[in-house]
VOPAGU-2260 file (C-alpha; in pm, 1 decimal, decimal comma):
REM VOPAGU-2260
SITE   aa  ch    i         X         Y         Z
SITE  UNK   A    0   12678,6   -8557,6    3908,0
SITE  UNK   A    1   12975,3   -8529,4    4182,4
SITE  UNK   A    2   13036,4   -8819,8    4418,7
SITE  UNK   A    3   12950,9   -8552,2    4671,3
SITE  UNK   A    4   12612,7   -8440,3    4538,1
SITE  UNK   A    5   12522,5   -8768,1    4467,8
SITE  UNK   A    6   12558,5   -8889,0    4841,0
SITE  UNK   A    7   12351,1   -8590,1    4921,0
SITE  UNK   A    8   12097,0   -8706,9    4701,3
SITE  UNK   A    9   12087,8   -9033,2    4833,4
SITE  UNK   A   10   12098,3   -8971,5    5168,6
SITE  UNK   A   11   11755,8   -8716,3    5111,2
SITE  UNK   A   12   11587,0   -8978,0    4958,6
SITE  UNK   A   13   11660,0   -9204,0    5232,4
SITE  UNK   A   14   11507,3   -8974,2    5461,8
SITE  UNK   A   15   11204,5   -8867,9    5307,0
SITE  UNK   A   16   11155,7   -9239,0    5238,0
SITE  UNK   A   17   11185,0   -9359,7    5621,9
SITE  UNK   A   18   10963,8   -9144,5    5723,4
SITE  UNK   A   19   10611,8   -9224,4    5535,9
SITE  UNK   A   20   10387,2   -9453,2    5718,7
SITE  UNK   A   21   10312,3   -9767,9    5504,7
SITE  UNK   A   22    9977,5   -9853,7    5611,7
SITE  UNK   A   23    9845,8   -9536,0    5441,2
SITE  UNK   A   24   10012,7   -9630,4    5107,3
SITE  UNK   A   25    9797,9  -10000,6    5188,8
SITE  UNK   A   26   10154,9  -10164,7    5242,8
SITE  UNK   A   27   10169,2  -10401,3    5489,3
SITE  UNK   A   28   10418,5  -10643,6    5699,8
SITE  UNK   A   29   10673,4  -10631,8    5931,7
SITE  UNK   A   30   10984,3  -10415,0    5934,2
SITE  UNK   A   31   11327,8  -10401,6    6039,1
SITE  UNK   A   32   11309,0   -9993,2    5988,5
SITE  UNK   A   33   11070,4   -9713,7    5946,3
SITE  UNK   A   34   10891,7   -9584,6    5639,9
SITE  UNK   A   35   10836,7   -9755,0    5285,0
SITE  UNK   A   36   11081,5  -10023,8    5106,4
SITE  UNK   A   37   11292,7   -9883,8    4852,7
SITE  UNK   A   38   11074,6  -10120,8    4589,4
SITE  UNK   A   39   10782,6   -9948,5    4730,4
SITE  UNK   A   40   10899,8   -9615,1    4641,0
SITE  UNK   A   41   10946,5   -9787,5    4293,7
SITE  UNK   A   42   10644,1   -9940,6    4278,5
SITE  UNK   A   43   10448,1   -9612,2    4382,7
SITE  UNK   A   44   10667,9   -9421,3    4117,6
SITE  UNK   A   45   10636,9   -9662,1    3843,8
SITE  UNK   A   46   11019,3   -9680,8    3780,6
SITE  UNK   A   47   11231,9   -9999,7    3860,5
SITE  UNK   A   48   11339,9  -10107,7    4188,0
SITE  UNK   A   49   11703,0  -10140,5    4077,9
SITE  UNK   A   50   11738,0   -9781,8    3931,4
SITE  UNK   A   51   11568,5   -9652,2    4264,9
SITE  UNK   A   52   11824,2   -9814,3    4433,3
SITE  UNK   A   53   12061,2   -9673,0    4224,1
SITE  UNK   A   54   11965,1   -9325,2    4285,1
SITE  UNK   A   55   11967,7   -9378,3    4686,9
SITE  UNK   A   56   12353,8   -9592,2    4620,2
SITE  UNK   A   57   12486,9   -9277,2    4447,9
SITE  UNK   A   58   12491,3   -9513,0    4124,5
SITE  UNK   A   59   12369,9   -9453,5    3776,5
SITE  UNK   A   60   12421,2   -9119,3    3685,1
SITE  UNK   A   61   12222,9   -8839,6    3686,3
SITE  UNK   A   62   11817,7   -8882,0    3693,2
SITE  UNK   A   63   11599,2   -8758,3    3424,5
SITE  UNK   A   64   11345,4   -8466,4    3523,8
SITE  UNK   A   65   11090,6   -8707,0    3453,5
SITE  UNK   A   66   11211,7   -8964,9    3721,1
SITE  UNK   A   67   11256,5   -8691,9    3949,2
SITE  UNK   A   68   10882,8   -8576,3    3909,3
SITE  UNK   A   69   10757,5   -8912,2    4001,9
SITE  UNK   A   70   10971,5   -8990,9    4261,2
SITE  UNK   A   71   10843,0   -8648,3    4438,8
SITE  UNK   A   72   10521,8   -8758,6    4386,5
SITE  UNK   A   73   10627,2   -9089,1    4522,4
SITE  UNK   A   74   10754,9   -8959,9    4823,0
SITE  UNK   A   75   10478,7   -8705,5    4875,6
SITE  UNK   A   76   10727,4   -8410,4    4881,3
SITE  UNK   A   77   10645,5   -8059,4    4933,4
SITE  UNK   A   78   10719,1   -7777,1    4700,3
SITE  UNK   A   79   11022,1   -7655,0    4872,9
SITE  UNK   A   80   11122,0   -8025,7    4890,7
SITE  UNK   A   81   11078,3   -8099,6    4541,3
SITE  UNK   A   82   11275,3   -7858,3    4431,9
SITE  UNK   A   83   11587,0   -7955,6    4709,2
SITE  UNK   A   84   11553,0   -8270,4    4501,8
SITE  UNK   A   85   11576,9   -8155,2    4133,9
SITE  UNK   A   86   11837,0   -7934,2    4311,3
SITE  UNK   A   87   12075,3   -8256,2    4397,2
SITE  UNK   A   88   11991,7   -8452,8    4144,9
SITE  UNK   A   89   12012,9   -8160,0    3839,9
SITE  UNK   A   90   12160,1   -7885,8    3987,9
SITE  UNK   A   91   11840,5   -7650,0    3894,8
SITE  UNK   A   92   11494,9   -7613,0    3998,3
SITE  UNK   A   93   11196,8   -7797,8    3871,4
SITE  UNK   A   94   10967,3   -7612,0    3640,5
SITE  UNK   A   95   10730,3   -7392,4    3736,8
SITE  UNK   A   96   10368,2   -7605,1    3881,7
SITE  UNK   A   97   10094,1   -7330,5    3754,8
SITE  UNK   A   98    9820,1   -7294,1    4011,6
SITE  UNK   A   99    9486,8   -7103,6    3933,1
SITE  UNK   A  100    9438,4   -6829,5    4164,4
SITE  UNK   A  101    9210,2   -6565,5    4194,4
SITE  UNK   A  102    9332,1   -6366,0    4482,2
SITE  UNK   A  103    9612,6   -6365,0    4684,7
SITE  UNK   A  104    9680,2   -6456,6    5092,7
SITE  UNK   A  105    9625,1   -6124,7    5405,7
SITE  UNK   A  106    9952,6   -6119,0    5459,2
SITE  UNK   A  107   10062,7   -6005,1    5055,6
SITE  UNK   A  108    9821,3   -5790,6    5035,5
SITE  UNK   A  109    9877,1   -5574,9    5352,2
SITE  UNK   A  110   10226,3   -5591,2    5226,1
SITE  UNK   A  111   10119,7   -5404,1    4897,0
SITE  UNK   A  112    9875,2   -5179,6    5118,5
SITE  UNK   A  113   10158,1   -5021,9    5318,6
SITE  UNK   A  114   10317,4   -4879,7    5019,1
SITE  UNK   A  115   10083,2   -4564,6    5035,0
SITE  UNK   A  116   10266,6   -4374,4    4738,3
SITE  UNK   A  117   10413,4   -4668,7    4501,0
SITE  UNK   A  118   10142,7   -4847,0    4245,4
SITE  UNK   A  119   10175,3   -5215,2    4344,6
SITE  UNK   A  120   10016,9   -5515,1    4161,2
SITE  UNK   A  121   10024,4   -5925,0    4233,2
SITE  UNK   A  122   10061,7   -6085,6    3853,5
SITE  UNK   A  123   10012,4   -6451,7    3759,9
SITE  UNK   A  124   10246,2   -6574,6    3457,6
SITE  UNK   A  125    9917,4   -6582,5    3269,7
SITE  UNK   A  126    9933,0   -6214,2    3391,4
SITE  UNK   A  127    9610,6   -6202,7    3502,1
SITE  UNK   A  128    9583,7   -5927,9    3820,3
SITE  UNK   A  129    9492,4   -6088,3    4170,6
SITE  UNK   A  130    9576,0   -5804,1    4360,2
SITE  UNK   A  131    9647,1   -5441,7    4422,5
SITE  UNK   A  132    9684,1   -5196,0    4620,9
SITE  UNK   A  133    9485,7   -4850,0    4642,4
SITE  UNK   A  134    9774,3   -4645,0    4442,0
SITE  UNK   A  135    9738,0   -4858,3    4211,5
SITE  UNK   A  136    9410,2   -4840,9    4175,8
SITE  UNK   A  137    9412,9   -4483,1    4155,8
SITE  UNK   A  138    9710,2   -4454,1    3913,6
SITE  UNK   A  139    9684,4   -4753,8    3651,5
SITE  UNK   A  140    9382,4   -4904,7    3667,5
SITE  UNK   A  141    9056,8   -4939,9    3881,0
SITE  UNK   A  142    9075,9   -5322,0    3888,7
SITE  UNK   A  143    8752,6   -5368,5    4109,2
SITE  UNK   A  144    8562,3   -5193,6    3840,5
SITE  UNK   A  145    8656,6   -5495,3    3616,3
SITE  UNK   A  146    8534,5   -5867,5    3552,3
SITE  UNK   A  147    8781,4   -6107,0    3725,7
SITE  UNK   A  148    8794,9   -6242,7    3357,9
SITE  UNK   A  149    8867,7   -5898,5    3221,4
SITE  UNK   A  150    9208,3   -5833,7    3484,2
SITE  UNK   A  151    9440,4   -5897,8    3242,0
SITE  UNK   A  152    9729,9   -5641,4    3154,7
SITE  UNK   A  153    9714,6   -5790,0    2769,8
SITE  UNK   A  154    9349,7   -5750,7    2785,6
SITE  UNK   A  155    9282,0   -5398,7    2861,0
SITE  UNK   A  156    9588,3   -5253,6    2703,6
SITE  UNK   A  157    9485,2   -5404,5    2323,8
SITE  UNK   A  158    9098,7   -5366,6    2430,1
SITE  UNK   A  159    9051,9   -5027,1    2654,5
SITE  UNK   A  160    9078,7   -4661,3    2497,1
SITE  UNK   A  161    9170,1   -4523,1    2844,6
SITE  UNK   A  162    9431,1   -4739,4    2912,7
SITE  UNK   A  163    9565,9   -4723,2    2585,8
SITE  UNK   A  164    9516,1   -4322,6    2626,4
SITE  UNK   A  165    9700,8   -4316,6    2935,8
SITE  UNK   A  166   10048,7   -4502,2    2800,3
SITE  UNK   A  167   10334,6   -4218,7    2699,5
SITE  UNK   A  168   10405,7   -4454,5    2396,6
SITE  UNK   A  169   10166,1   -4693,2    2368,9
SITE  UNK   A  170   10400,3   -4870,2    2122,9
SITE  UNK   A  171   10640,8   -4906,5    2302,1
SITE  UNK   A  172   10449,4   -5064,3    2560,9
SITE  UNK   A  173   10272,3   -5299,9    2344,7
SITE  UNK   A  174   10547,2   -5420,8    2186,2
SITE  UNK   A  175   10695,6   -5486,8    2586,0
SITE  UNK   A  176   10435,7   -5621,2    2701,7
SITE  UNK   A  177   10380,2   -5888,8    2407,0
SITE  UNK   A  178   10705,4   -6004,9    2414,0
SITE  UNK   A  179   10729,5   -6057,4    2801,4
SITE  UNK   A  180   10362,9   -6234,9    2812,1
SITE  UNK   A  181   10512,4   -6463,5    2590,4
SITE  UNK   A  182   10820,4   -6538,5    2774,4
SITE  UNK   A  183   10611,0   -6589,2    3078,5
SITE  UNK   A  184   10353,5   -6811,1    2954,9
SITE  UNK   A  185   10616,0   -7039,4    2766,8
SITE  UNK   A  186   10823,5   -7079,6    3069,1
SITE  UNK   A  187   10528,2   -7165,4    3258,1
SITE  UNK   A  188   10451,1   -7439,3    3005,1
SITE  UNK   A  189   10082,2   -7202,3    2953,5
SITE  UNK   A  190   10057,1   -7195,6    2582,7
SITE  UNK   A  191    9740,5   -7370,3    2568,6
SITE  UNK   A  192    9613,0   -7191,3    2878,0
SITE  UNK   A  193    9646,6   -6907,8    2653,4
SITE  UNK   A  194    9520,8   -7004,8    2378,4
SITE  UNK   A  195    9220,3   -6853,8    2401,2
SITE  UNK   A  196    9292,9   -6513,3    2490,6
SITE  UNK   A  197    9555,0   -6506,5    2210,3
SITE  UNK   A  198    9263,7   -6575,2    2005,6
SITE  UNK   A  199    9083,3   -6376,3    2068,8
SITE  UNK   A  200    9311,4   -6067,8    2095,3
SITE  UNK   A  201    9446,1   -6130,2    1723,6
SITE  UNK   A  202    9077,4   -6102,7    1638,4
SITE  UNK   A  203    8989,5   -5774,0    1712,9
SITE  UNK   A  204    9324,2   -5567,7    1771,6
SITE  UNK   A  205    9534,1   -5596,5    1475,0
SITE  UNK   A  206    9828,3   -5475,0    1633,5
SITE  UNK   A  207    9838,0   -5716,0    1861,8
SITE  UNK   A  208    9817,2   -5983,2    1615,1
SITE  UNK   A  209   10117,0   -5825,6    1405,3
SITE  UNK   A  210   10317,8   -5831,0    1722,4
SITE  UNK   A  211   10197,7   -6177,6    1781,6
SITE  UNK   A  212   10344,7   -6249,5    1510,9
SITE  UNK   A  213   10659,2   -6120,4    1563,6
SITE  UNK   A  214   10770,0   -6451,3    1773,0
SITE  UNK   A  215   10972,8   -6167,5    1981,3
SITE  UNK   A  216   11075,7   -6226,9    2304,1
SITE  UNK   A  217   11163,7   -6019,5    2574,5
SITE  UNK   A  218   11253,2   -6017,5    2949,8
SITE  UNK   A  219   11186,7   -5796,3    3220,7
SITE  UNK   A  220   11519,2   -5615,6    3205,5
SITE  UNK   A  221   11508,8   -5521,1    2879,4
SITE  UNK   A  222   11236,7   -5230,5    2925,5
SITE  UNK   A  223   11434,0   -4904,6    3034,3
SITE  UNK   A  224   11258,2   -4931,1    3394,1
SITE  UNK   A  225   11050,1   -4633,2    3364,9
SITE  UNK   A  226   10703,9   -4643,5    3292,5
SITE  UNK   A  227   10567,2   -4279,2    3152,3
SITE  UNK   A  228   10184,0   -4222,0    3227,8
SITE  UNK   A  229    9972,9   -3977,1    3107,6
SITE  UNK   A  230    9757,4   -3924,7    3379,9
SITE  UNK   A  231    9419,4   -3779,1    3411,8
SITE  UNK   A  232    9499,6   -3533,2    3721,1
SITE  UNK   A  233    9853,5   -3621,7    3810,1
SITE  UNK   A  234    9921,3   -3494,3    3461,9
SITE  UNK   A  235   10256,7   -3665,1    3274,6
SITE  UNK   A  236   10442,4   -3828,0    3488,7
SITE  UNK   A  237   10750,3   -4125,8    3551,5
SITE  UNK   A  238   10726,1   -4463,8    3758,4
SITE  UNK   A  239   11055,3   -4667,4    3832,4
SITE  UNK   A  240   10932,3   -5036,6    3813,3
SITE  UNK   A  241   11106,2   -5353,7    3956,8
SITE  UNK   A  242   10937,6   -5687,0    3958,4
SITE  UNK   A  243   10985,2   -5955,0    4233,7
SITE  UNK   A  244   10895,1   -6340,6    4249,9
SITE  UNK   A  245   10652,4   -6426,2    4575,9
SITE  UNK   A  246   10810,2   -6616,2    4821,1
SITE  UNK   A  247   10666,6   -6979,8    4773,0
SITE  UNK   A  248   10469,5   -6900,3    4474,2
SITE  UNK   A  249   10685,3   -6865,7    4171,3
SITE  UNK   A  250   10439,3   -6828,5    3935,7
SITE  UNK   A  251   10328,8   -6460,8    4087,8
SITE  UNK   A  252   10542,5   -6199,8    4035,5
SITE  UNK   A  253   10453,0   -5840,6    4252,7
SITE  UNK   A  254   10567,7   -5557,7    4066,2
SITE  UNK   A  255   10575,3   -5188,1    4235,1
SITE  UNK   A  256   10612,4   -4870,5    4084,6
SITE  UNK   A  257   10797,1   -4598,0    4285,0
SITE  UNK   A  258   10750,2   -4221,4    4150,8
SITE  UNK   A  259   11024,1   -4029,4    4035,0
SITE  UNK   A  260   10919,5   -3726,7    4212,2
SITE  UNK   A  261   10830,2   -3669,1    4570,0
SITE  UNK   A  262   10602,2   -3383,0    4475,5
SITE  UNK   A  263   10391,2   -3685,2    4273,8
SITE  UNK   A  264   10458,3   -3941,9    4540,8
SITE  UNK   A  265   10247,1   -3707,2    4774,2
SITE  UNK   A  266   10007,0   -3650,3    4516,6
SITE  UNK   A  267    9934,0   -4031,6    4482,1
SITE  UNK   A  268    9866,0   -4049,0    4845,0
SITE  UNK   A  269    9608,9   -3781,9    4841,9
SITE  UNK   A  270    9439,0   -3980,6    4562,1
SITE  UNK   A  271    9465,6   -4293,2    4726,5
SITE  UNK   A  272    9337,8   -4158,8    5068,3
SITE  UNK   A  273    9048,2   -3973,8    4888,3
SITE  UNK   A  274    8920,9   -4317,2    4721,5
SITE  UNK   A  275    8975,6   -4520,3    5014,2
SITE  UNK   A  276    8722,7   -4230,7    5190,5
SITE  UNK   A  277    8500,9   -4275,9    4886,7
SITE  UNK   A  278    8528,2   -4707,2    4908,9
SITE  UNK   A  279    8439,1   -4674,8    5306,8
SITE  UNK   A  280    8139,9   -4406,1    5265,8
């Protein structure tokens, strides 16, 4: 760690430090200057007062990831503040926090709403769907129609005739789609969140649990970034996809899928306008 970076380090501490009231930590007695003692932060981070001090001095070398976790804890830091910190004191972001969530905030989902004509869907890394928009609905999968337990992409590919029906080369897909679950859920330290699922998948599809198998590993830009559909009335047809992390929420990931053809495009918003009619009869 630079001089430089160090300071900075140091001097964030320092300020994140002076500005916690003591009395609702139960610390009490007079002070010269605001917030908790540096051997409270210590104390309330169960690391010792001298290598605290160390870290605010610009001394010691470079923290552990572990020290860093409970010194953001310490100092009740925010998300966006916790990773500032690994950011000085590492030079990369924490890890991923996993949160459970089952749906996602008004302003996403109007986001995904607007686009009339692209297929748009809120993943978590478990990818479990929380959201969607009414293209996508009409073009990959009728999520409402499905258990909240049942919204997973792993889960109805390996488990639903129609959607396996519907893939251009199923395959292909499967193969994909294994291989970036398992990326995602590993870097999201979810294996055991998992585990279950996994389970339960290698028991009753047997080509997912050859693929599980596999140990193969793949990211999102090593698909071609076209996803062929065989659709039901919009006939054969191709989807560019690009996949974006949510602002504040790392673990979600939106993806949208714009048609190839404008013809198509237009033929997705009739859809979509005909079952939002239907939803509102």
């Amino acid at each position: 760690m630079s001089v430089n970076t160090a300071k900075s380090l140091g001097d964030f501490l320092r300020s994140r430090r002076t500005r916690l009231d003591p009395a609702s930590f139960g610390f009490s007695g007079r002070r010269r200057t605001p917030g908790l003692r540096r051997e409270e932060v210590a104390q309330r981070a169960h690391i010792s007062p001298t290598w605290y001090t160390w870290l605010e001095q610009g001394r010691g070398g470079a923290p552990s990831a572990d020290v860093l976790e409970r010194v953001a804890g310490a100092l009740m830091l925010t998300d966006a503040e916790r990773e500032h910190l690994f950011m000085l004191g590492l030079g990369r972001p924490p890890e991923v926090r996993y949160r459970a969530v089952e749906s996602v905030n008004p302003r996403l989902q109007r986001l995904i709403d607007l686009l009339d004509a692209s297929p748009a869907i809120i993943r978590t890394a478990t990818w479990d769907i929380v959201a969607w928009n009414r293209a996508a609905q009409v073009v990959l999968t009728d999520y409402s129609k499905l258990p909240p337990g049942e919204r997973n992409i792993l889960y109805f590919l390996f488990r639903d005739p129609g959607a396996r029906a519907r893939q251009h080369d199923w395959e292909s897909i499967a193969r994909f789609v294994v291989g970036g679950f398992r990326a995602d859920v590993a870097r999201a330290g979810l294996s055991s969140e998992v585990s279950e699922l996994v389970d339960e998948l290698c028991r009753i599809s047997p080509e997912f649990d050859a693929l599980w198998r596999d140990n193969e590993v793949l990211g999102h830009t090593d698909g071609d970034g076209l996803k062929r559909l065989l659709h039901p009335e919009l006939g054969p047809i191709a989807l560019e996809y690009s996949a974006f992390s949510v602002d504040g929420r790392p673990d979600l990931s939106m993806i949208v899928y714009n048609p190839l053809d404008d013809a198509v495009a237009e033929r997705i918003r009739v859809l979509a306008a005909k079952a939002s009619a239907s939803a509102s009869a």
